[in-house]
N, C-alpha and C positions, 0 to 999 in steps of 0.2 A: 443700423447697419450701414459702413459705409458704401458708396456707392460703385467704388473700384471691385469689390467683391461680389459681386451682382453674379457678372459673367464665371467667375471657379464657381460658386455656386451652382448659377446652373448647367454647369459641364459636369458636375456630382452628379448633381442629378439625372442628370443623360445618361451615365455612364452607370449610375445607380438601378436608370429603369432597364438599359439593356442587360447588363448581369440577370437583373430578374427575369427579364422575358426570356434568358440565355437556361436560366439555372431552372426556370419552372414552364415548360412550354406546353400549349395547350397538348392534351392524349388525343390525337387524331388517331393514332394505331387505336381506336376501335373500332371504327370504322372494318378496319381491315380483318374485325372478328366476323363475319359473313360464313352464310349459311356454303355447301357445299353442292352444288347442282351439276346436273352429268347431262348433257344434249346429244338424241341421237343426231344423224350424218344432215338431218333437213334443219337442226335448230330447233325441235321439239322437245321438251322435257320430260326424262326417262326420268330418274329417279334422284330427289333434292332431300337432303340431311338439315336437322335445325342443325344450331351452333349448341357447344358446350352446355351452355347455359339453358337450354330447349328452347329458344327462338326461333323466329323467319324470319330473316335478313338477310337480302341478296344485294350486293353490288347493284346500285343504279349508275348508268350512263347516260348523258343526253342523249347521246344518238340510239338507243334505247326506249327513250321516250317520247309519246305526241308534243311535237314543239309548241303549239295551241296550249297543251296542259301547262307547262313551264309556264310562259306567259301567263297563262289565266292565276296559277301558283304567286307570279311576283306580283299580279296584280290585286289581289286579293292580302294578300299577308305581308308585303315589303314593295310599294308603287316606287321609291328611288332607290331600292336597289342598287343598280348600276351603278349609281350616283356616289353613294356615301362610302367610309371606310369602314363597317361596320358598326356604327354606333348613327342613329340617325338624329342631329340635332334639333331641325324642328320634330319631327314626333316626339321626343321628350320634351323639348317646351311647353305641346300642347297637352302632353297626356297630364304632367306638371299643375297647368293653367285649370286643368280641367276637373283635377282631382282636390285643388284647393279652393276652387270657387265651388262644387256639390259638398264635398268634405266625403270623398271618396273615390275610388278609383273608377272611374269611366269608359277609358280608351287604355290601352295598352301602347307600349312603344319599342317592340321588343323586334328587332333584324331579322331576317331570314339566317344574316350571320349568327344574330345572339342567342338566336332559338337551337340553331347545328351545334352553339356551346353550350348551352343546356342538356341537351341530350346526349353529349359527350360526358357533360359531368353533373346528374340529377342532383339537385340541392331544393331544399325547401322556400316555396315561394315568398320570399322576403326581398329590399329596401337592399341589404347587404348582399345577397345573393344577386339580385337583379345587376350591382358595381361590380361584381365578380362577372358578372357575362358580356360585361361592356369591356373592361379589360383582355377578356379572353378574345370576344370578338375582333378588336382591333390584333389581338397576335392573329389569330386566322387568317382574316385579310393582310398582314405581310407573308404571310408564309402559302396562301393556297390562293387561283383567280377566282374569278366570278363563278366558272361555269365550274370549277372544281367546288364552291361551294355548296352549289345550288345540286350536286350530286352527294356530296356529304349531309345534307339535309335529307334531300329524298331518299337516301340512303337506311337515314333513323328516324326518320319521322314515324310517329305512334300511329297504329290504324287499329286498334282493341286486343285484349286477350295475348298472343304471344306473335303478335304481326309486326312489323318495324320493316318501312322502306314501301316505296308505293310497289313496288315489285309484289314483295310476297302479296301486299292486299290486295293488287289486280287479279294474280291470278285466283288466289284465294275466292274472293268475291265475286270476279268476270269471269274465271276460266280461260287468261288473255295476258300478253304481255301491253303493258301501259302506253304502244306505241300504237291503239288499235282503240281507243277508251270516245265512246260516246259523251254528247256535252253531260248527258243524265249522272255517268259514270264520273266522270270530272270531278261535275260538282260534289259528288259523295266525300272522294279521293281528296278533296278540300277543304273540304268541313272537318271528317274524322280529326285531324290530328289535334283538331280545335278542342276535341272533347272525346277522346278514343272509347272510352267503356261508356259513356253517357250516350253516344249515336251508334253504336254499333246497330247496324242495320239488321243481324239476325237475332239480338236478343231486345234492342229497343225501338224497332220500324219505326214508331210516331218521332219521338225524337231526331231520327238518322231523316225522315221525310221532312221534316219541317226546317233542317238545318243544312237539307240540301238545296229546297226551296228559298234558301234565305241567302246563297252562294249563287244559283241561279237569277235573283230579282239583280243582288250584287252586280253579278256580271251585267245583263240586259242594259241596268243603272250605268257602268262605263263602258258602255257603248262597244264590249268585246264579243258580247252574243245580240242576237236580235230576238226581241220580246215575245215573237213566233216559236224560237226555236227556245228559249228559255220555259214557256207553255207545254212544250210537248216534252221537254226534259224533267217537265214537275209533273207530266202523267203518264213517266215509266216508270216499269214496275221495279221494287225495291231487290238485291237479293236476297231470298231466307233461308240460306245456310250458306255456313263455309266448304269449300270444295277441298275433299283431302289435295296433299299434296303426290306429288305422283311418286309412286315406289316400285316401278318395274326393272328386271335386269338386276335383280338386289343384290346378288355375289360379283358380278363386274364392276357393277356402280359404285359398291363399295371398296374393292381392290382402287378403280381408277382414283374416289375421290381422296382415298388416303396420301397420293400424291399429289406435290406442290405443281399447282395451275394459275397462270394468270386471273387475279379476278374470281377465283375460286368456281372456276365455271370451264368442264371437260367437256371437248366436243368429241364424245367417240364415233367409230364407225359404224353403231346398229343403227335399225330399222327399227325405231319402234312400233310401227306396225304391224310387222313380221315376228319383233321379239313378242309382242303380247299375244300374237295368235298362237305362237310356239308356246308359249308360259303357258297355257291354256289347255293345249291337247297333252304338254307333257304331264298336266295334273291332272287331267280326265284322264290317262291312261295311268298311271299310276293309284287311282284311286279303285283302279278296275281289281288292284292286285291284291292279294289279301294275307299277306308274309310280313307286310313290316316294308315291303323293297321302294325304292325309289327309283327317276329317271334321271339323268343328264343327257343335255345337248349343246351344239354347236350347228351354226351355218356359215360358211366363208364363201366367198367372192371369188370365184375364179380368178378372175381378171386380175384384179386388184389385192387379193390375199386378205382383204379386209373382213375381219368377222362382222356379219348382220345380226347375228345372234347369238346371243348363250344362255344356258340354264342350269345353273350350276348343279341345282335339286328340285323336283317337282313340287315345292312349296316352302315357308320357312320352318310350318307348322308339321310337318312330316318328321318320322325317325330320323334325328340326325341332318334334317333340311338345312341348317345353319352352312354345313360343309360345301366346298365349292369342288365338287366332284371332277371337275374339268379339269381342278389342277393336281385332281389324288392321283397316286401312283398306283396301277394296279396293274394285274396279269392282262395279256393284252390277248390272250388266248392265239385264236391262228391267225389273225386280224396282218400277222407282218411277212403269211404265207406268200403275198403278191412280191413281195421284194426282194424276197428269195430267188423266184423265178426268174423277174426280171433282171438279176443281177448275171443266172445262169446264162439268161440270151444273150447279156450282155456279152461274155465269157466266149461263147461258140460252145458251151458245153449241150445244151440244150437247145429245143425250139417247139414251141406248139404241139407239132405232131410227134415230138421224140416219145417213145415207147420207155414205161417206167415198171418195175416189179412191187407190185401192194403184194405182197407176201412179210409173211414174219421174219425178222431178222433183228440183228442183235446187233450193235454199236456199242463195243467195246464195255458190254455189261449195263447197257440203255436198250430196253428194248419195248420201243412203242406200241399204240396199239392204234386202230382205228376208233374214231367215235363209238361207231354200231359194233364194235368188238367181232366185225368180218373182216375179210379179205377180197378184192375186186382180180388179184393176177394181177392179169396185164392191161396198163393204159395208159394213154396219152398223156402228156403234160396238160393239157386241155381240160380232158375228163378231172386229171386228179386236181386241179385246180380252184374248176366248177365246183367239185364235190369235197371240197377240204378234205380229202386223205390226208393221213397224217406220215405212213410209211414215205410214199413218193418225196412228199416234202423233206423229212428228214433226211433221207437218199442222198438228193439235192444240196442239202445244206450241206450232208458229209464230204461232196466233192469241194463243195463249193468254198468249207471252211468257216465255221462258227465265227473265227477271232476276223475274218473278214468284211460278214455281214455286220458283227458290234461295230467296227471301226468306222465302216461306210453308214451306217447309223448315226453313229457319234458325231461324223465329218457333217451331217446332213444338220445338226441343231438337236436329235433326240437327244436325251440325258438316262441312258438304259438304267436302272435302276437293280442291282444283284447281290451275289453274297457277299458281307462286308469281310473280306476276309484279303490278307496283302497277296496271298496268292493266288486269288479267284481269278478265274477266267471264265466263258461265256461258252457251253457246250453245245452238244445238240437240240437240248431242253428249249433254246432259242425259237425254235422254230413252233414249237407249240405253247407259248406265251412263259418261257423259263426267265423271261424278265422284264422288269415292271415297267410302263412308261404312262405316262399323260394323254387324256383325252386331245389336251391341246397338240403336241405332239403328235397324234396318228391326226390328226384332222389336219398338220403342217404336210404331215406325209403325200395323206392323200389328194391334196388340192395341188402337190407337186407332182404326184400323177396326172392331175389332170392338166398337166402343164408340161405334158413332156419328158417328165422326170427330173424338172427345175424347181427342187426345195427351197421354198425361201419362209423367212420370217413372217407371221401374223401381223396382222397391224388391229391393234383397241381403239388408238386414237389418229387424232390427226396429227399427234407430235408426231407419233411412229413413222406416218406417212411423211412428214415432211425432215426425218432425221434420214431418207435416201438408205431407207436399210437393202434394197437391191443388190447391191456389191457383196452383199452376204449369202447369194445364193447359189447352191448347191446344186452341181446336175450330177444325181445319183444313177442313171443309166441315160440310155440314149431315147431321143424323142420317139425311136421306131421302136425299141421295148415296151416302153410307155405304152406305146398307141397298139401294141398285140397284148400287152396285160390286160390293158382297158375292155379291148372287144374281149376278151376270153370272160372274165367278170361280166360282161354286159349279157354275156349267153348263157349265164348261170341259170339255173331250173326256178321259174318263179315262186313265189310264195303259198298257196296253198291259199285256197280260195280267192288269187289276185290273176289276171289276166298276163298276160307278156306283156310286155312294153313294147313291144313288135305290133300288137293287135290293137294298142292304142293310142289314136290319132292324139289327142289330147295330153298325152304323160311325156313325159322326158325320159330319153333311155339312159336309163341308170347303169353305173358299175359298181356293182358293190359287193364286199366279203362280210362274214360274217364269223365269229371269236366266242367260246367258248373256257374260260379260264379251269383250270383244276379244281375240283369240289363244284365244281356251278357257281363259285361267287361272282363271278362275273358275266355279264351277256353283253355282247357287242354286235355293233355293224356299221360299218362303214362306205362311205361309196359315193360317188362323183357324175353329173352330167355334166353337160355341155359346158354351164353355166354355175353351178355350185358343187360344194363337197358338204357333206352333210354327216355325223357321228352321233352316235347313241349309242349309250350304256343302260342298262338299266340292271337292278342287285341291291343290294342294302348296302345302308349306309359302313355301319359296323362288318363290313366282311363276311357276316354268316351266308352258309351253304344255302342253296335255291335247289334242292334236287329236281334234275328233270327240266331246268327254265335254261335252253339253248342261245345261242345268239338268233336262232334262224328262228326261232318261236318266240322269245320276249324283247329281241331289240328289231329286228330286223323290218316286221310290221310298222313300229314307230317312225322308222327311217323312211317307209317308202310314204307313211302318212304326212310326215314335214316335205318332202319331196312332191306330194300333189298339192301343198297351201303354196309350196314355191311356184307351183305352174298358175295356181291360181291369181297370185299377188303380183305375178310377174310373166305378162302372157308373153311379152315380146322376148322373154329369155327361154323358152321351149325348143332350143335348137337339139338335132339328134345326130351332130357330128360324132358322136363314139360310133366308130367304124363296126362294120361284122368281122367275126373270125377270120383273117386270111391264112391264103394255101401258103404260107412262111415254108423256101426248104427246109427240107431237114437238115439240122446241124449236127448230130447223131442220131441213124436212125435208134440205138437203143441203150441207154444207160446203163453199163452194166457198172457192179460192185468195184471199189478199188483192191488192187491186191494189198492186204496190211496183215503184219503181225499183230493178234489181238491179245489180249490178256486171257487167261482161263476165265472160265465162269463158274460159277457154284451153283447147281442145279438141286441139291440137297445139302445140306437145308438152307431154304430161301432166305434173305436177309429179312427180318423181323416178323418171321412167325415163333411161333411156340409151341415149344415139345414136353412130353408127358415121357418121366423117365421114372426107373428105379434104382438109380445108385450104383455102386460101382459093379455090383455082382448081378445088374441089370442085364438085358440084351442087345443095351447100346443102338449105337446110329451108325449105318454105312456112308461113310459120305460120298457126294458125287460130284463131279467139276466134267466142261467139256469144253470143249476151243483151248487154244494157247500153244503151247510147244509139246503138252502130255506131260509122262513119269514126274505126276504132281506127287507135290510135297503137304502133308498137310500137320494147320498146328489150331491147337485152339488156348487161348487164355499164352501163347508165350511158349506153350508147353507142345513138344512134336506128338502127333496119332501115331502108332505103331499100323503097320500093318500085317493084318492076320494071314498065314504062310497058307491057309484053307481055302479062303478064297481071293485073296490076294487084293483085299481093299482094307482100306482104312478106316477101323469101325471105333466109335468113341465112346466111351462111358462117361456121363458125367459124374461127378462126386456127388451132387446135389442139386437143389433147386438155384435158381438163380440167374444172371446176365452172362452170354457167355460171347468173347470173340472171336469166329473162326474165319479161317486163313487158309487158301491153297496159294504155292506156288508152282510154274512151271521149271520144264526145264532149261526156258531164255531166263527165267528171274522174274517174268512179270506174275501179279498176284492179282488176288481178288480176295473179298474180304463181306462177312456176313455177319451180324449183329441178333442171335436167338437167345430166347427168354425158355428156361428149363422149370417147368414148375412140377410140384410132387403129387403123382397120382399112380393109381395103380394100373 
């Protein structure tokens, strides 16, 4: 070869190894395959996901880790480190030297780099394999520093069974993050990776003792421990078992981890010692029940709007527990009576003491009832408040405007949930849970009560809190509504076998309503101290009926039970700023009805009952209508009723059995409209 071609030579070459290092670059994105872990607000571990593949692998960081362990880590497995570019040439010399003069391998010479490229890409321990991690190693060291190595290491390094990263083994094994690790712990944490299933400390103690022992003489030997404390590190006790990993908060944990997070590591807003006390009483009470039903809950933060808590369902293993109940739509029963009112005081229509009529009355062919199917007459906005009437409320809304409250809802963050139809609108039905909304949702609601009437967004994580969602909030009345809703709820009639919150020094005075949805599928209660807003549902999963299980009987108990672990977990937050009832003038002394044209009504026959007929030469049906303009018209199927010149009504005969449509109108035009089943009897 001549000698001028030396240097194109090896500019080939250069330009030969860069392509390759260009075209085949070490898989460091595996690293970045890491397990998924959710921290509640103190840095504690709520609930961590393996990876795909069912492993434990978390993200290590140095500053993560006891800087002592690193060091003792490069001491022990890689002493020049720092030094070399991944490839350490005298350790290959010696292990070389050492392996041809026994006529077998001795020593090992493998980098702390070339070990991070092994475990990026498992191959079988070979001669050729061993040239593959020398090459791999030197691309790592141009492409990653020291301290980024030495994370990518401890990130995969093997600790037995499906453990990878000193992370999961610490805690695994400690109970502990690795920035807290005794010299005992160390040396375990240093060994494993030497021999992962051969020392595993809970299934081969002697082995896992004598190779921690043997990392400890190690260390004492370069002079990083002292031969004192390396003794007392060889007569701690071994672990013998693995410590589950934590799996509390399982339906938020899982919403938050599904989204992209630094590091794969959420810091949300709970407590975990508040969520697990909550986990706890909502599955002892739930287990009380004997239907099939379940609980949900939440706890938010006053202050802050930060949820401490949530429980989607009182177990995984329950009817339907998979479902995260907090975010189902359901009837919210009378639960949205307080915003009703407060929006009235808002208005000047109403005030506290304004006088309301609970008598029977009809809404345009809606005609409510009360819970207990009585009547109170006459009372206060107060009374009827306290006492979830239903007439008053709807009273109220009727002045007030159904399409008003959706809107001011809507404006608030709720997302009302109604008939999918383009020309739906939002009726009186409103008012005793005629549309669907979110636990999360009434629990924004009510922590906006207790703020004033300043709705604002929830916050899960810290992103939330630090995306300044503030400027999104909503003041759905004024602070002085708020602050006379609040007391009127706070004066409601206690629970039935529970004390006042008046009479106890200890409790936090609560404001809270309680919701009863249609059929009983749902039981609510909600309600606000000083200090938190607190919401339970409890019902079944699948929607079926609960006959007879109230808000005020099956949630409302639960509500006031999370509400004493709050006093208890949190003594300095027992303040009893929710004011008494005040003398508020009257803004009307008495509501009276609007004047309105109403449509007739159809008093016979009812909409979806069913009649026993004989045909045309029957004795037919009278029909009856009452309200509207009168000199009703009436038609059934399309077809007009004559009426009989005898007694001057309109009596029908059917033809037969079957669905029939009948129809009055007045004399303005407006109509009403009834849907009976004619079946053949004698």
């Amino acid at each position: 070869m001549r000698i001028e071609k030396i240097p194109a030579i090896a500019a080939l070459l250069a330009a030969l190894l860069v392509a390759a290092d260009f075209l085949f670059p070490p898989p460091l994105g595996r690293a970045n395959e890491a397990s998924e872990l959710v921290l509640d607000r103190e840095g504690r571990w709520v609930h961590a996901f393996a990876t795909p593949e069912g492993r434990w692998r978390f993200a290590a960081k140095l500053d993560d880790v006891d800087p002592t362990f690193v060091e003792r880590v490069i001491e022990i497995e890689d002493k020049r480190f720092l030094d070399h570019r991944g490839v350490d040439i005298a350790a290959v010399a010696r292990a070389g030297w050492s392996a041809a003069s026994a006529g077998r391998i001795v020593s090992g010479a493998s980098t702390i780099t070339m070990q991070a490229a092994r475990l990026l890409e498992p191959r079988p321990r070979t001669l050729f394999s061993k040239a593959i991690e020398m090459v791999r190693a030197r691309q790592i060291e141009e492409r990653l520093s020291k301290r980024e190595i030495l994370e990518l290491y401890l990130t995969l390094a093997p600790y037995g069974g499906n453990l990878e990263g000193v992370r999961a083994a610490s805690l695994t094994y400690f109970g502990k993050e690795p920035l807290h690790l005794t010299d005992a712990e160390q040396a375990l944490l240093i060994a494993l990776p030497q021999a992962p299933e051969g020392r595993r400390p809970d299934r081969k103690p002697e082995a896992a003792r004598a190779a921690r022992a043997d990392i400890l003489n190690r260390l004492a030997a370069s002079g990083t421990l002292t031969t004192q404390l390396a003794e007392e590190g060889d007569a701690a006790p071994l672990p013998s078992a693995r410590t589950e990993m934590p799996r509390a908060a399982y339906h938020l944990a899982r919403e938050l981890a599904a989204e992209k997070h630094e590091r794969h590591i959420v810091h949300s807003t709970l407590d975990l010692t508040l969520q697990t006390t909550v986990e706890q009483l909502a599955q002892t009470y739930a287990n009380n029940l004997d239907d099939g039903a379940t609980t949900a809950l939440m706890v938010i933060d006053n202050t802050t709007r930060e949820v401490r808590a949530l429980v989607g369902s009182s177990g995984v293993d329950a009817e339907g527990g998979w479902i995260d109940l907090t975010r189902a739509v359901r009837s919210p029963g009378s639960t949205l009576k307080p915003f009703i009112y407060g929006l009235a005081f808002e208005d000047g229509l109403i005030g506290p003491n304004t006088l309301l009529d609970d008598m029977p009355q009809s809404f345009g062919g809606y005609s409510p009832e009360n819970f207990d199917r009585t009547f109170k007459g006459e009372v206060s906005v107060t009374e009827a408040l306290q006492h979830s009437l239903n007439l008053p409320a709807v009273r109220v809304l009727d002045r007030l405007g159904a399409d008003r409250l959706a809107a001011v809802l809507e404006a608030a963050g709720v997302a009302l949930a109604g008939p999918k139809r383009a020309d739906s609108r939002f009726g009186l039905t409103l008012a005793l849970g005629g549309a669907g909304v979110t636990m999360r949702d009434l629990g924004a609601l009510y922590a906006g009560l207790a703020n004033g009437g300043d709705i604002a967004p929830l916050a899960f994580t810290d992103d939330d809190k630090a995306r300044g969602k503030r400027h999104e909030d909503f003041q759905i009345f004024s602070t002085e509504s708020a602050s006379r809703i609040s007391a009127i709820l706070a004066g409601a009639p206690a629970l039935e076998g529970r004390a006042p919150s008046d009479l106890m020094q200890s409790a936090p005075r609560v404001a809270f309503k309680t919701g009863t949805s249609y059929g009983f599928r749902d039981a609510w209660s909600a309600g606000h101290s000083s200090a938190f807003t607190v919401v339970v549902w409890v019902g079944r999963a699948d929607g079926a009926a609960r006959p007879g299980e109230t808000g005020r009987k099956a949630a409302a108990p639960l509500l006031m039970d999370v509400f004493d672990v709050l006093a208890r977990l949190y003594p300095d937050a027992r303040g009893r700023e929710i004011p008494q009832a005040d003398d508020a003038p009257i803004a009307i002394a008495r509501l009276s009805a609007p004047r309105r044209a109403t449509p007739p009504e159809i008093t016979f026959p009812r909409n979806g009952v069913e009649l026993y007929g004989d045909g045309e030469n029957g004795r037919g049906f009278a029909l009856a209508a009452r309200g509207g303009a009168g000199d009703y018209r009436w038609y059934v199927g399309g077809e007009p009723v004559p009426v009989e010149e005898a007694g001057g009504r309109a009596v029908w005969r059917p033809e037969g059995a079957g669905f029939y449509d009948v129809v009055v109108v007045d004399a303005a035009g407006r109509s009403a409209r009834a849907k009976v089943r004619v079946a053949a009897g004698g």
